[in-house]
C-alpha beads as a LAMMPS data file, in Angstrom:
LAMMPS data file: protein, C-alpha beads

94 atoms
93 bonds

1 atom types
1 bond types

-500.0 500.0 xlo xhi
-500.0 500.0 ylo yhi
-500.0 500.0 zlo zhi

Masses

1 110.0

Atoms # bond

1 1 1 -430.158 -392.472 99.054
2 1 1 -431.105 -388.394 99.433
3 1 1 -430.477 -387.132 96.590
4 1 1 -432.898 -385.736 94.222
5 1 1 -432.473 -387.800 91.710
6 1 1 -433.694 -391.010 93.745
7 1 1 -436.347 -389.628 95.342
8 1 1 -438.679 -392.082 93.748
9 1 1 -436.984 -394.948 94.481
10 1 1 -438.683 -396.588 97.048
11 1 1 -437.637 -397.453 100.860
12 1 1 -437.650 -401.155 100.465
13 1 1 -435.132 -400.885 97.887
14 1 1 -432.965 -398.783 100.089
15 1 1 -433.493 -401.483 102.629
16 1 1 -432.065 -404.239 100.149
17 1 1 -429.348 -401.906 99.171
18 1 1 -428.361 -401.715 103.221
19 1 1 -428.483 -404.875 103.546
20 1 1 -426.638 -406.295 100.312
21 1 1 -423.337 -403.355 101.030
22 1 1 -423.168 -404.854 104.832
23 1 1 -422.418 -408.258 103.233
24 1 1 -420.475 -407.598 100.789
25 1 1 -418.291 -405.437 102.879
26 1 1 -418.847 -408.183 106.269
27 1 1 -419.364 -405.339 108.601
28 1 1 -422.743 -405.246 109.844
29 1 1 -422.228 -401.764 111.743
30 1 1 -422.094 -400.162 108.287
31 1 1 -425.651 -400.342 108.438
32 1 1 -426.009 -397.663 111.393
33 1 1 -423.839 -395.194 109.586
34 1 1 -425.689 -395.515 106.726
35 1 1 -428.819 -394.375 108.264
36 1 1 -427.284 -391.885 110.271
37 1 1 -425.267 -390.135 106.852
38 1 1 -428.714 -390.341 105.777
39 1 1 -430.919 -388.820 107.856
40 1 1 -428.491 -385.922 107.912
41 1 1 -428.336 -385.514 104.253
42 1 1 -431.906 -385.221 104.354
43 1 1 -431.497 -382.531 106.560
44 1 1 -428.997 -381.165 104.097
45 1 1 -431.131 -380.633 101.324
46 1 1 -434.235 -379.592 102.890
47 1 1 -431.963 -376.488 104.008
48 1 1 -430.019 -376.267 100.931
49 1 1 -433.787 -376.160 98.883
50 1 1 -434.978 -373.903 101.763
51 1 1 -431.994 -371.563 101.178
52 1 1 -432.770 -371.255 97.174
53 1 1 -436.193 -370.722 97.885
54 1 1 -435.263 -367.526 99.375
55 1 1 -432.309 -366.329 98.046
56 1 1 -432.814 -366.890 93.948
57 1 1 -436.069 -364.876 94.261
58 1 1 -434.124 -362.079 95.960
59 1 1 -431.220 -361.858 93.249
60 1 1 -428.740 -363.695 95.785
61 1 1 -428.039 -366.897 94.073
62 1 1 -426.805 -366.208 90.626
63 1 1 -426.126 -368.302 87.593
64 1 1 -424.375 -368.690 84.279
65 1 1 -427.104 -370.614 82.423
66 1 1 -431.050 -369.156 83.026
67 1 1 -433.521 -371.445 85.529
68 1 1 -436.329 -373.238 84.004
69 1 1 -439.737 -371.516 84.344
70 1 1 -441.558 -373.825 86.744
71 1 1 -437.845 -374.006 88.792
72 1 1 -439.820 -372.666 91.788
73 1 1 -442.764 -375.391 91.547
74 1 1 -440.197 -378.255 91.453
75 1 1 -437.813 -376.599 94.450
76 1 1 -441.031 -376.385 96.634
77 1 1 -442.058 -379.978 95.542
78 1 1 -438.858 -381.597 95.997
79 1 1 -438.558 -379.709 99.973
80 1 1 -441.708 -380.662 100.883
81 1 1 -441.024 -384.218 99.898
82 1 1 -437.677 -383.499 101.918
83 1 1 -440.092 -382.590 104.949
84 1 1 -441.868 -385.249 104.512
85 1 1 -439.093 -388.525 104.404
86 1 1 -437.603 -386.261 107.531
87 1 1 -440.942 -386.660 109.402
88 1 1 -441.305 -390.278 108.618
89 1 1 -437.879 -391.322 109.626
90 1 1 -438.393 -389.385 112.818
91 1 1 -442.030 -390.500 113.528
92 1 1 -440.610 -394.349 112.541
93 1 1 -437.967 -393.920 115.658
94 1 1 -440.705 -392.909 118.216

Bonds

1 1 1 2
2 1 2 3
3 1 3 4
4 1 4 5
5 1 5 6
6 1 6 7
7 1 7 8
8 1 8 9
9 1 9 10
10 1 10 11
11 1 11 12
12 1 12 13
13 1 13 14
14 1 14 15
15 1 15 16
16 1 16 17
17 1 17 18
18 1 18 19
19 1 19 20
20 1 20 21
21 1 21 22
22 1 22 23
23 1 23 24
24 1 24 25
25 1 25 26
26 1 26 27
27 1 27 28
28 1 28 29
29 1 29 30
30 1 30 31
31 1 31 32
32 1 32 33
33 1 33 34
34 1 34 35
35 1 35 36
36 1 36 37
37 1 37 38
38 1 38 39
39 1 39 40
40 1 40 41
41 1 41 42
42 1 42 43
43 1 43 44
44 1 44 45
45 1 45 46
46 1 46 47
47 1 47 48
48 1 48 49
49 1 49 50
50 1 50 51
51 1 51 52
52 1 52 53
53 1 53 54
54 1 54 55
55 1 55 56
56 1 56 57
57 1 57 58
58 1 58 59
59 1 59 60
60 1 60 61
61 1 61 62
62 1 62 63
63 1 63 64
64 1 64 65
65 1 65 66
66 1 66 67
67 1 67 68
68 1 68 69
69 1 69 70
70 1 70 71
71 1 71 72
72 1 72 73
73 1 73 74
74 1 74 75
75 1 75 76
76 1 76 77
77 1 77 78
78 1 78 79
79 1 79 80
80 1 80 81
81 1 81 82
82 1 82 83
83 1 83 84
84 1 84 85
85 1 85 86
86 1 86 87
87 1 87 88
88 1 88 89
89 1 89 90
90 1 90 91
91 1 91 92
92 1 92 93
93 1 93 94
């Protein structure tokens, strides 16, 4: 549910997913650890993205194969949308 590569799927499909795994599995508590694992995995990779913000820029985070050219505009993209689902999950338990 946080990984990059479903950041466009939408919350209401997330919902159905919930909801359709705590059936099929009959345990209608899986649905708290769900949200909990993923709250903290968005935590995960807004400091993981934070971290290669800073360190690829200073030489610290080297790599076999060469970064795209606009790696920096996507990084910053993807945290602030990070930042962002991490406000609105914490603004939607007020």
């Amino acid at each position: 549910m946080a990984h990059a590569s479903c950041l466009d799927v939408p919350a209401s499909r997330w919902e159905w997913v919930v909801y359709t795994y705590c059936a099929l599995v009959d345990d209608p508590r899986a649905a708290v650890r769900i949200r909990a694992y993923h709250k903290m995995m968005l935590v995960w990779w807004t400091a993981r993205l934070a971290r290669a913000l800073h360190e690829v820029p200073e030489g610290l985070d080297r790599r076999l194969a060469p970064r795209p050219p606009d790696w920096e505009a996507d990084m910053r993209a993807k945290y602030e949308r990070y930042v962002s689902r991490a406000e609105a999950l914490n603004r939607a338990e007020d």
